[in-house]
C-alpha positions as CSV (number, residue, x, y, z in Angstrom):
1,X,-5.5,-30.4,-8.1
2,X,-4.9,-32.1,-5.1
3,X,-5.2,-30.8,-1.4
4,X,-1.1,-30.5,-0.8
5,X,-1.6,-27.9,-3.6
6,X,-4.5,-25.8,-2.4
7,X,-2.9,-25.6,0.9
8,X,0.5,-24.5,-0.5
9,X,-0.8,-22.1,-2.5
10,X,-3.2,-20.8,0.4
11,X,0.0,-20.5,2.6
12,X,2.2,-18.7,0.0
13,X,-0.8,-16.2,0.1
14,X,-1.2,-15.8,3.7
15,X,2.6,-15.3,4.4
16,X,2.6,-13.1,1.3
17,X,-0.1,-10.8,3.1
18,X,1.7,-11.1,6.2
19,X,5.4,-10.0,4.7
20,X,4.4,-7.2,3.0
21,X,2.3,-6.0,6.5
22,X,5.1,-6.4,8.1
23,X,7.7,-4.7,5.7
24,X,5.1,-2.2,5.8
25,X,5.0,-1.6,9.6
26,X,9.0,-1.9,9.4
27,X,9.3,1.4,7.1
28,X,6.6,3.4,9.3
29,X,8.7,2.9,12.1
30,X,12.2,3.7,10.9
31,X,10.1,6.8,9.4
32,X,8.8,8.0,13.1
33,X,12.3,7.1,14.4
34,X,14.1,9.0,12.2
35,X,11.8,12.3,11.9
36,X,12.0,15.4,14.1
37,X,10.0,15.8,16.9
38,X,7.3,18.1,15.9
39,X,8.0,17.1,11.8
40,X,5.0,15.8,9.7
41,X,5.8,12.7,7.7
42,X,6.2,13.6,4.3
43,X,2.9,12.0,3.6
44,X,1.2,14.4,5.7
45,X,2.6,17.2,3.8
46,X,0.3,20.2,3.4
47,X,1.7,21.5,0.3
48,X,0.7,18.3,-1.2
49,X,-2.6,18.0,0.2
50,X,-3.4,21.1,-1.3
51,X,-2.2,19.9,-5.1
52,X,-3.3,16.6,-4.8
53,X,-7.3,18.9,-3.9
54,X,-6.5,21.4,-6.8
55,X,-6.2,18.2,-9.5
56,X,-9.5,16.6,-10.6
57,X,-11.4,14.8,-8.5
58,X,-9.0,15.5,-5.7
59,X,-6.5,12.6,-6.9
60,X,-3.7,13.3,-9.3
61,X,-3.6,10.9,-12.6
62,X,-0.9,8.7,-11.6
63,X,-3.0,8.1,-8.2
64,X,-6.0,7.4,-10.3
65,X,-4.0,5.1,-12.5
66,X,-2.7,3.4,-9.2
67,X,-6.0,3.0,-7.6
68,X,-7.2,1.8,-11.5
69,X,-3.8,-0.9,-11.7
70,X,-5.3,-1.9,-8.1
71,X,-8.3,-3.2,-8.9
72,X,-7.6,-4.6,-11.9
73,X,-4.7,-6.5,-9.6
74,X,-7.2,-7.7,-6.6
75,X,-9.2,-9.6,-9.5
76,X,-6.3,-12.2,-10.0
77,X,-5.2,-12.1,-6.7
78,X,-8.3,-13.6,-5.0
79,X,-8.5,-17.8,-4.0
């Protein structure tokens, strides 16, 4: 592998990172522009933070399988 490579692929990876931040940051804003002044975000919801504490181990199982698909994710991802 040459160094043309390594760099390209070290870029795609950066700018990766950086998109998704940024797409990211793009939907919390048009969330707090488009909310009620005084209105929770719906992540924020208390109704949910009370399920998501009744389920076991405070985390519902498609959270756990999220958090599980994660790790198994950051293993490839890594240069």
């Amino acid at each position: 592998m040459n160094a043309n490579r390594i760099i390209d692929m070290i870029v795609r990876q950066v700018m990766r990172r950086l998109v998704t931040r940024g797409v990211d940051k793009g939907f919390d804003l048009a969330d707090r522009a488009t909310r009620k002044p005084g209105q929770q975000s719906q992540a924020r919801d208390p109704q949910t933070d009370r399920r998501m504490a009744q389920s076991a181990g405070g985390q519902s199982p498609s959270m756990k399988q999220a958090k599980q698909l994660t790790r198994q994710m950051r293993r490839f991802m890594r240069f």
